[in-house]
N, C-alpha and C positions, 0 to 999 in steps of 0.2 A: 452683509448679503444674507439674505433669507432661503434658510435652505425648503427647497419643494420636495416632499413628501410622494408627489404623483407619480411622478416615477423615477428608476434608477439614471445614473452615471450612463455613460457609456462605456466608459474604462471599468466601473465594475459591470456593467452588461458583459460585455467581456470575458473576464475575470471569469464568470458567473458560469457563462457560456462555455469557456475550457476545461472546465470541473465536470459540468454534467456532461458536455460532448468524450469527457477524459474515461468517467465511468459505466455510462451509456455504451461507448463503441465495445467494449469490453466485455460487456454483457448482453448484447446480441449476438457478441461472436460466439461468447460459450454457451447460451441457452439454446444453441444448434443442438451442440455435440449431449444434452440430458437425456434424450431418446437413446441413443448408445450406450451408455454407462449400465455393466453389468449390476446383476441381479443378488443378491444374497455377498457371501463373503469373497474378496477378492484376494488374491493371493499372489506378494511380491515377485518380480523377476527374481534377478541372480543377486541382485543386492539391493538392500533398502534404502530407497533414496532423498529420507524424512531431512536428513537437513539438506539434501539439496534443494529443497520444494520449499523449507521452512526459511533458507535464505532468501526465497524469491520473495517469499511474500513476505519478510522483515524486509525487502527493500524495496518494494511495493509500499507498505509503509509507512517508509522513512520519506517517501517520494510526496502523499497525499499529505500528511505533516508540511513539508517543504511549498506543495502544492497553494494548501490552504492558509498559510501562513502570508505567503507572498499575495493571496486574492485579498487578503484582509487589509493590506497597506492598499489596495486601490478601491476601497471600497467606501463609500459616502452616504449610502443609506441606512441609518442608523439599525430598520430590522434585519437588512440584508448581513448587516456585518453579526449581530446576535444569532440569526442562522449560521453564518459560514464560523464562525467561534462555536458553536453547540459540534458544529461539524467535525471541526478542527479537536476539539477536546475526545471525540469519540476515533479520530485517527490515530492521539497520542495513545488512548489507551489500549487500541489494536496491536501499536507499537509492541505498547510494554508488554501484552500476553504472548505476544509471540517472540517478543526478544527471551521472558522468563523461560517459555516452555523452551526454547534450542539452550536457554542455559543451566536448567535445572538439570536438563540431560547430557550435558557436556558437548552439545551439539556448535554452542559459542563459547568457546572459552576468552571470554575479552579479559578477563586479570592475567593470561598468559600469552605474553606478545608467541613466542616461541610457536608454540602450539597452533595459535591463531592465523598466523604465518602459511604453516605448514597446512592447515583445512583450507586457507584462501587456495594455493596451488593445487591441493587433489579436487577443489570442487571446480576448478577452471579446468582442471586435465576430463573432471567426470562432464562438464559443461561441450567440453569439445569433441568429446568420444558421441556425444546422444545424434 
């Protein structure tokens, strides 16, 4: 069978389709809220809440990783799939800067279950207080 170049799959149309609808809806919703965003230096509440923000978007992610991995097994057009791999390789490394930056700071301690443990529970208790 001869593959046609003309255009995509529909299962990667799809695929294709869930990615940009994924990041798109996301970024209409927060390019509301840049008109509000103060001016000069902002100044934390009552407590700093950098790994709580830093785990969201470590699983954010872990999530477009997961995301672009899975569009790649339904993908049939050979540039479509070099895109979504350039994609893919630029998510793993979002990964890894934000996994280093929460563990250079002791923000992830993944070598100590104990500890790791104990931040899952106070960030679901700080999760459910906001």
């Amino acid at each position: 069978m001869k593959h046609n170049p003309k255009h995509l799959a529909w299962h990667e149309t799809l695929e294709m389709h869930e990615l940009t609808a994924f990041q798109a809806n996301n970024l209409k919703e927060l390019l509301h809220y840049f008109p509000e965003a103060p001016v000069g230096t902002r100044k934390l509440s009552e407590a700093d809440l950098t790994a709580y923000y830093a785990g969201h978007l470590l699983g954010f992610a872990k999530t477009s990783v997961r995301n672009y991995a899975i569009a790649i097994t339904e993908t049939a057009t050979p540039s479509l799939r070099e895109t979504l791999q350039k994609q893919l390789n630029k998510a793993i490394e979002l990964h890894g800067k934000v996994y280093y930056f929460m563990y250079e700071r002791g923000l992830y301690p993944s070598y100590n279950l104990k500890q790791l443990l104990s931040n899952d529970v106070k960030n679901a208790n700080k999760a459910i207080s906001l």
